[in-house]
C-alpha positions as CSV (number, residue, x, y, z in Angstrom):
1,X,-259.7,179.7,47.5
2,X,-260.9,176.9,45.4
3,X,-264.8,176.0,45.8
4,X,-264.6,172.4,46.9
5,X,-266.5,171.0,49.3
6,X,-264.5,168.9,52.7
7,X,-265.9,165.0,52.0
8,X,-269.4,164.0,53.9
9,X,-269.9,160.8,52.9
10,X,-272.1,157.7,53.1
11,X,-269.4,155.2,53.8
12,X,-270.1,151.3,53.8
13,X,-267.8,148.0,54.0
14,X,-269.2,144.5,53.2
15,X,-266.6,142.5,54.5
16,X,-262.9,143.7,55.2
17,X,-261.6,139.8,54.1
18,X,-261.7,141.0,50.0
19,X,-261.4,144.2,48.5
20,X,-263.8,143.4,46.2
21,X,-266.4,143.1,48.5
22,X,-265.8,146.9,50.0
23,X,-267.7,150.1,49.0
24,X,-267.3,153.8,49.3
25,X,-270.5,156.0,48.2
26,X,-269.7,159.5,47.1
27,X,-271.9,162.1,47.1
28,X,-272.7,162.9,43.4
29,X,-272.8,166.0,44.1
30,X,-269.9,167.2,45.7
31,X,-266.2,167.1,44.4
32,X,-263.2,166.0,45.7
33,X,-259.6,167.6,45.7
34,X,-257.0,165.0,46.2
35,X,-253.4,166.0,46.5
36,X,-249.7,164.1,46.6
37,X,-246.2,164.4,46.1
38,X,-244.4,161.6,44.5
39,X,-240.4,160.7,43.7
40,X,-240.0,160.8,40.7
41,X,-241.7,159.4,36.7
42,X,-240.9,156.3,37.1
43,X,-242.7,152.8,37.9
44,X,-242.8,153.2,41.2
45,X,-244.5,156.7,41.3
46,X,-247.0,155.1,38.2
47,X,-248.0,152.2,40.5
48,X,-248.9,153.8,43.9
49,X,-249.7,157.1,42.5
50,X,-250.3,158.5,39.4
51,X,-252.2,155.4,37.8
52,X,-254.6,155.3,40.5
53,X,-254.9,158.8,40.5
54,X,-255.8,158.9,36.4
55,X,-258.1,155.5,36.6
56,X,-260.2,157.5,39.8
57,X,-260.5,160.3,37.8
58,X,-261.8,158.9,34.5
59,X,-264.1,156.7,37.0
60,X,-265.6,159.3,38.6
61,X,-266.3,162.9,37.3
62,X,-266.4,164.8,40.6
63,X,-262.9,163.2,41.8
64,X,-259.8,165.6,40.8
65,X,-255.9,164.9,41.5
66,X,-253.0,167.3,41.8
67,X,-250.6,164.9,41.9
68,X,-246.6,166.8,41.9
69,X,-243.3,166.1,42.4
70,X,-242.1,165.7,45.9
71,X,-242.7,168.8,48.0
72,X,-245.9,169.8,47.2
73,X,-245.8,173.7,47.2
74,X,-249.5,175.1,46.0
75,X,-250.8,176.4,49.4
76,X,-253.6,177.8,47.6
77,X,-255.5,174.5,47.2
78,X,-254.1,173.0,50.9
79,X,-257.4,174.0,52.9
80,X,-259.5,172.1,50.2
81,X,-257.7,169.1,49.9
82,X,-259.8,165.7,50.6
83,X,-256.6,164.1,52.1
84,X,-253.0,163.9,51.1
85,X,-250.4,161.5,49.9
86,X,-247.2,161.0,50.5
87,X,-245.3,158.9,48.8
88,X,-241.4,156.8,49.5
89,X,-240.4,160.5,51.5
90,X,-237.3,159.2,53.2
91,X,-234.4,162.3,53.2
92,X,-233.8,164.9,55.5
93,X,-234.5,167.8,53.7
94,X,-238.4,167.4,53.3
95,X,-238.7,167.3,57.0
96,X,-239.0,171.1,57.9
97,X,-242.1,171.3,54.6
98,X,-243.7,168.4,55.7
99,X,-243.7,169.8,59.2
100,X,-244.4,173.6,58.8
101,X,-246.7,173.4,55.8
102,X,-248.5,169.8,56.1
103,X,-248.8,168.9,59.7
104,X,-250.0,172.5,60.5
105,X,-252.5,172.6,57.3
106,X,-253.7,168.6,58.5
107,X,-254.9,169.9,61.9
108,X,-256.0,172.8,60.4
109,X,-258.2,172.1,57.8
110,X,-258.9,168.3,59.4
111,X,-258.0,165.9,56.4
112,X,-256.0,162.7,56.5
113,X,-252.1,162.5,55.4
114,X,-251.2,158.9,53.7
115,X,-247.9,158.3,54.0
116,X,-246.9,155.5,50.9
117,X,-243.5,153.3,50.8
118,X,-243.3,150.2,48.6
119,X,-239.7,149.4,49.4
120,X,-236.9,148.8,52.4
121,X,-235.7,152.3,51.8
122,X,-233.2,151.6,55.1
123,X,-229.4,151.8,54.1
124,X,-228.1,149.2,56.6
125,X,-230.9,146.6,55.5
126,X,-230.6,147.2,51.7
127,X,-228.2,145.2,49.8
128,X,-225.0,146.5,49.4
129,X,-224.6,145.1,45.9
130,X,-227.6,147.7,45.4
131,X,-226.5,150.4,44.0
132,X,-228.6,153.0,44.9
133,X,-228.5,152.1,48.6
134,X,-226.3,155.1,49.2
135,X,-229.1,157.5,48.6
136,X,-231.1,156.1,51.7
137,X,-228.5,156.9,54.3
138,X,-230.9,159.3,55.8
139,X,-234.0,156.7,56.2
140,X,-233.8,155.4,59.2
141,X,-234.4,159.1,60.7
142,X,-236.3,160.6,58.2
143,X,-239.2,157.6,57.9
144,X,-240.6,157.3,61.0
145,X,-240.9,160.7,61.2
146,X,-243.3,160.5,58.3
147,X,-244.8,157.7,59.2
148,X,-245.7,159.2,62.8
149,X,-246.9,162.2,61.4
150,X,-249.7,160.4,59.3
151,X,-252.8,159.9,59.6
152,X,-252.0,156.0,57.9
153,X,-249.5,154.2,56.4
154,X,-249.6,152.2,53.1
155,X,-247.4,149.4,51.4
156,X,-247.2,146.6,49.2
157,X,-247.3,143.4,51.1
158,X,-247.5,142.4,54.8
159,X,-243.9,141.5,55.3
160,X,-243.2,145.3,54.3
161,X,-245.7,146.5,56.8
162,X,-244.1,143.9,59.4
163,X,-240.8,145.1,58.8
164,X,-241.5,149.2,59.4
165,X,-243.3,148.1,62.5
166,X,-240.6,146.6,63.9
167,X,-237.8,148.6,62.5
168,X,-239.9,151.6,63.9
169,X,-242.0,150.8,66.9
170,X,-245.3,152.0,64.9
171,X,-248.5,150.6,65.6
172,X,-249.1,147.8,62.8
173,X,-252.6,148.7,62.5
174,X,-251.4,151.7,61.1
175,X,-250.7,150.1,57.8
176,X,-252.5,149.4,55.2
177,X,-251.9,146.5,52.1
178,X,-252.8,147.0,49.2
179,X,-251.0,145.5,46.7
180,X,-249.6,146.5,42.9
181,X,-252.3,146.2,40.6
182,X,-251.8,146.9,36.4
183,X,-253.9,149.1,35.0
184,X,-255.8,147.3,32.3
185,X,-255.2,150.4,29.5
186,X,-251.6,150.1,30.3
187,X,-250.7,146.5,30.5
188,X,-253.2,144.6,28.7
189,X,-251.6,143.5,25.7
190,X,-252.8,140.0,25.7
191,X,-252.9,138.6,21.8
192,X,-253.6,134.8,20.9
193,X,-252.6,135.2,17.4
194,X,-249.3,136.9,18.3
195,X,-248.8,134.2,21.3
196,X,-249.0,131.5,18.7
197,X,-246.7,132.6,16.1
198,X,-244.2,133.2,19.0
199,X,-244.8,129.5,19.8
200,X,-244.6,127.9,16.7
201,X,-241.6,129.5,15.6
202,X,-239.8,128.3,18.7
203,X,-239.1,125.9,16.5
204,X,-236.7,127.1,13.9
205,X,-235.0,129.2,16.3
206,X,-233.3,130.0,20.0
207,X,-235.8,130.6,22.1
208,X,-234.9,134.1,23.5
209,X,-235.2,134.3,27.7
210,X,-235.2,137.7,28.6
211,X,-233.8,139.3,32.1
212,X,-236.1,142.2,32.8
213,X,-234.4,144.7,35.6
214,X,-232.7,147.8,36.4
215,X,-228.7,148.3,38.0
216,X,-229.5,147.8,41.6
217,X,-230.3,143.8,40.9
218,X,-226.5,143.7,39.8
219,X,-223.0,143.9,42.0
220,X,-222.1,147.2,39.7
221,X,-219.9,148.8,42.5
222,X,-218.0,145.3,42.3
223,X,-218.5,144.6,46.2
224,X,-217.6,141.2,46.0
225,X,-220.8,140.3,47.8
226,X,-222.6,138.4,45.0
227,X,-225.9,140.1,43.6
228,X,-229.4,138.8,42.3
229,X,-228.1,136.9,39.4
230,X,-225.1,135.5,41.2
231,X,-227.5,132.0,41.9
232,X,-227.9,131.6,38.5
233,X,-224.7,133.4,36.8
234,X,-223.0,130.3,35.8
235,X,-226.1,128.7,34.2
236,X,-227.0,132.1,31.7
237,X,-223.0,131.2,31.0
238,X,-223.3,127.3,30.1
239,X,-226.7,127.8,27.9
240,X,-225.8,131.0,26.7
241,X,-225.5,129.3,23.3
242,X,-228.8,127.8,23.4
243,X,-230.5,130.1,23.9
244,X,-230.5,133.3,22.9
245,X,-230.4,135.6,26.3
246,X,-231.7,139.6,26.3
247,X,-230.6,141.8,28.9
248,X,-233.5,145.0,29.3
249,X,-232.3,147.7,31.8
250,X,-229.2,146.3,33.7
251,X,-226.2,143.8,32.5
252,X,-224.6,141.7,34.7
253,X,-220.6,142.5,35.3
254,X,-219.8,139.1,36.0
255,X,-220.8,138.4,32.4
256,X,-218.6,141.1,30.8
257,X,-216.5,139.1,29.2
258,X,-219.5,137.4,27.6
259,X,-220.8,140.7,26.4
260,X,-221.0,139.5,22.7
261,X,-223.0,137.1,23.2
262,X,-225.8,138.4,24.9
263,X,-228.7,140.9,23.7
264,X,-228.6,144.7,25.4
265,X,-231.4,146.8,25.8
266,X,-231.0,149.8,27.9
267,X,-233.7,151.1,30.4
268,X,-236.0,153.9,29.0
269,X,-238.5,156.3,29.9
270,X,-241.2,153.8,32.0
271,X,-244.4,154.9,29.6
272,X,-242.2,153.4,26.9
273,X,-241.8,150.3,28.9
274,X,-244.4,147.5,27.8
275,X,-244.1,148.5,24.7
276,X,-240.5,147.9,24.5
277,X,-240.8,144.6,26.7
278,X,-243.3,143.6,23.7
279,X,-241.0,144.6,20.9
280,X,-238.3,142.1,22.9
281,X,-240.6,139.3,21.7
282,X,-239.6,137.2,25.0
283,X,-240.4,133.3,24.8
284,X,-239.6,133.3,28.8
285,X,-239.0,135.8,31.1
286,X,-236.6,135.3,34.3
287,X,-236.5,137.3,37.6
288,X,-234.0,135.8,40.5
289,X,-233.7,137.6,43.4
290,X,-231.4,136.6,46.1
291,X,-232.8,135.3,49.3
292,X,-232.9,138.7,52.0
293,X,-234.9,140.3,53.5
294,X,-234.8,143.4,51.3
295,X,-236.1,141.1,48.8
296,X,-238.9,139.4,50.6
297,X,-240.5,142.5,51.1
298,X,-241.0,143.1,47.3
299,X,-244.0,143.0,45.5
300,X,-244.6,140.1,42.5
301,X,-245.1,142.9,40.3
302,X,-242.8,140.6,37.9
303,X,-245.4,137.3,37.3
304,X,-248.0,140.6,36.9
305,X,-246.3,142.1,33.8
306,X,-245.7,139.0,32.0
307,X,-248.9,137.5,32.9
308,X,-250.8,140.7,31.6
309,X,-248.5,140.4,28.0
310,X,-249.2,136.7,27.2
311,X,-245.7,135.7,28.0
312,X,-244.2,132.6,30.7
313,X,-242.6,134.1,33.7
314,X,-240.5,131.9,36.2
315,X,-239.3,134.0,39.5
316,X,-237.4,133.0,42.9
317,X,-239.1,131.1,45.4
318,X,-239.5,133.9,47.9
319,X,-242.7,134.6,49.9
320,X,-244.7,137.3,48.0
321,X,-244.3,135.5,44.9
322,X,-244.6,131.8,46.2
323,X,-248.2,132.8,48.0
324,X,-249.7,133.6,44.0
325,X,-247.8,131.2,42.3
326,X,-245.4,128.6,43.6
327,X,-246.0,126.8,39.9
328,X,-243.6,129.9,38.6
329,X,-240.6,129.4,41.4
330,X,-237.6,128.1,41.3
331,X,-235.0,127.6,43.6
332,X,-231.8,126.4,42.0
333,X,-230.3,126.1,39.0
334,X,-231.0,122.8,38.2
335,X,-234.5,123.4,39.2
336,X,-234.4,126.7,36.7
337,X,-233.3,124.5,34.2
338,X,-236.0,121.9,34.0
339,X,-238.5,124.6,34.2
340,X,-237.2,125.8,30.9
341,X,-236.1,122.5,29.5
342,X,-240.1,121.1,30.3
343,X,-241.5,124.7,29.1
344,X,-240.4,124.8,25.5
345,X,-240.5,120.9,25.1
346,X,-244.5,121.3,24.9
347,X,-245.6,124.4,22.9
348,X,-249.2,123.2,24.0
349,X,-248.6,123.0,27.3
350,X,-246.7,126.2,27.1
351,X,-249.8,127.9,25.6
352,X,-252.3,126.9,28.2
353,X,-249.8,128.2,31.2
354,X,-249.9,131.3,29.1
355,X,-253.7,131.3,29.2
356,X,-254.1,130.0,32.6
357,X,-251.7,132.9,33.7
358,X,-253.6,135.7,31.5
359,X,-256.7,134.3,33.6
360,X,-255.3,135.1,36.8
361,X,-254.9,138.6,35.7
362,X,-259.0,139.0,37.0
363,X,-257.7,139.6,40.6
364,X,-254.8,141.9,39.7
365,X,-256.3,144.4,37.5
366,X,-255.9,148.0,39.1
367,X,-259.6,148.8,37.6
368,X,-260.8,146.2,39.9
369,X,-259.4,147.2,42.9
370,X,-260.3,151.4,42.9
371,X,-262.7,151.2,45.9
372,X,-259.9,149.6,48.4
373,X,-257.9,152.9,47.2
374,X,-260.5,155.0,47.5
375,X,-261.5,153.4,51.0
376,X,-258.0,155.0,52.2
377,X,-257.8,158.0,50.2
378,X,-261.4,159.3,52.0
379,X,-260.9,157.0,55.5
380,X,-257.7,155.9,56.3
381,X,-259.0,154.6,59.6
382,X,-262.0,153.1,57.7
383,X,-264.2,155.7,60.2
């Protein structure tokens, strides 16, 4: 068996109103063996796994990870772990590991299970536009079997922890916000000079709006039922002339006939993705998401990613993204429109939301916010 040592710690919280205000003491000398499964390689796995996994490690030399794809099979290092993640678990099939090999092992052994969702994974309360909402059929049994099973429970926002509560019957004190954070040596691509040549030569050209999303923001099954863009499908039509409109990820099918006038980028691998979303050279980028509540239980992660880039973002007015910045919602067309009509009128204006927003990136930055992960990694209970 591995030589590391079960977590004895000195444990201290400020205040519980800010995460900045919390603190966890480790013992310098002692290590600590973290383990977790996650779905898969994309953003969702980087955000509530393996970036706060890599940032902990290089942040403190006697914390190490074995972070793996969902089941995690190496019994060997089971008795040493510090405490155990799981993360978006929500099929069938997992049930009989998690139950044979984790529960027994958590009693055993006596550390913590996390169990991590960021999304409705529930078929009957995801979209059916959403393409991928077939995959979840088994989510409504599977997840609160997880959840009951573990030690704690974390999410995104507090509408997403009020929704599993309900939907579930768990205790609500079970769960835990913490929201998405970027990682600074991801992200952080914020340049002045490059800001200002984008801005000046707005005027010898389109400015170019860019649509940032994957397939299940789009009706591609052709349900009939509308989709994100349906609000705002007929406006991308009338200006589509104006200006020059990029598609990264997903296309619209109710814009198929206006394929050649539009920019395509497909979706890549995800560690390729803010370099690509820089390439794009946006002047604007646009997220609408249609009023549900699938889609008030999403994180703003969307205002983050242009914020940390140096580019303007405008989103839907739904909760999450109203409470850190109504200036960036709209809720109409017409309202969409004079947001981008009064946006490239005033390049100076333009540049000091562009600053403003960059600023705001101080309370968002995953290196910030390590010790309210860490606080649930060691003490889910906050013992």
């Amino acid at each position: 068996m591995l030589n590391f040592v079960q977590p004895k710690l000195t444990f201290s919280v400020r205040s519980a109103a800010f995460p900045k205000e919390k603190t966890v003491r480790l013992d310098p000398d002692r290590s600590y063996l973290f383990g977790s499964t996650h779905i898969d390689v994309g953003g969702c796995s980087y955000y509530r796994i393996l970036f706060i996994s890599q940032l902990l490690a290089q942040t403190h030399n006697n914390l190490l990870f074995c972070d793996t794809r969902l089941p995690f099979l190496n019994k060997a290092i089971i008795p040493s772990l510090a405490s155990f993640r799981l993360q978006r678990a929500c099929a069938l099939r997992d049930l009989k590991w998690f139950r044979e090999v984790i529960l027994p092992a958590k009693e055993m052994h006596h550390f913590p299970v996390t169990y991590e969702i960021d999304d409705i994974l529930v078929e009957e309360d995801i979209p059916v536009y959403n393409c991928f909402r077939d995959i979840f059929r088994e989510g409504k049994d599977a997840i609160p079997v997880y959840m009951d099973g573990s030690d704690a429970v974390t999410v995104t926002c507090a509408p997403l922890a009020d929704y599993y509560s309900s939907k579930f019957g768990i205790p609500r004190d079970k769960f835990h916000v913490i929201p998405n954070y970027l990682p600074r040596y991801f992200f952080d691509s914020y340049d002045e000079a490059v800001i200002l040549d984008r801005i000046r030569s707005q005027k010898s050209r389109k400015p170019r709006i860019c649509f940032s999303c994957g397939m299940s923001h789009f009706d591609a099954n052709r349900t009939g039922a509308g989709d994100d863009f349906s609000g705002i499908i007929d406006w991308i039509i009338e200006n589509r002339h104006q200006y020059e409109f990029v598609f990264h990820g997903g296309f619209p099918p109710a814009l198929a006939k206006y394929a050649a006038d539009f920019t395509r980028i497909p979706v890549g691998p995800f560690l390729d993705y803010p370099r690509v979303r820089r390439a794009i050279r946006a002047d604007l980028f646009i997220q609408p998401l249609r009023h549900s509540l699938f889609n008030e239980c999403k994180s703003p992660i969307k205002l983050l990613e242009s914020w940390a880039e140096g580019s303007p973002v405008f989103v839907q007015d739904l909760g999450n993204y109203k409470k850190i910045a109504p200036d960036a919602c709209f809720d109409t067309p017409d309202t969409l429109d004079r947001m981008v009509k009064a946006l490239f009128a005033d390049p100076g204006a333009q540049l000091q939301t562009i600053r403003a927003n960059y600023a705001r990136m101080k309370d968002y930055w995953l290196d910030n916010h390590l010790n309210e992960w860490l606080e649930v990694l060691l003490y889910p209970h906050g013992r």
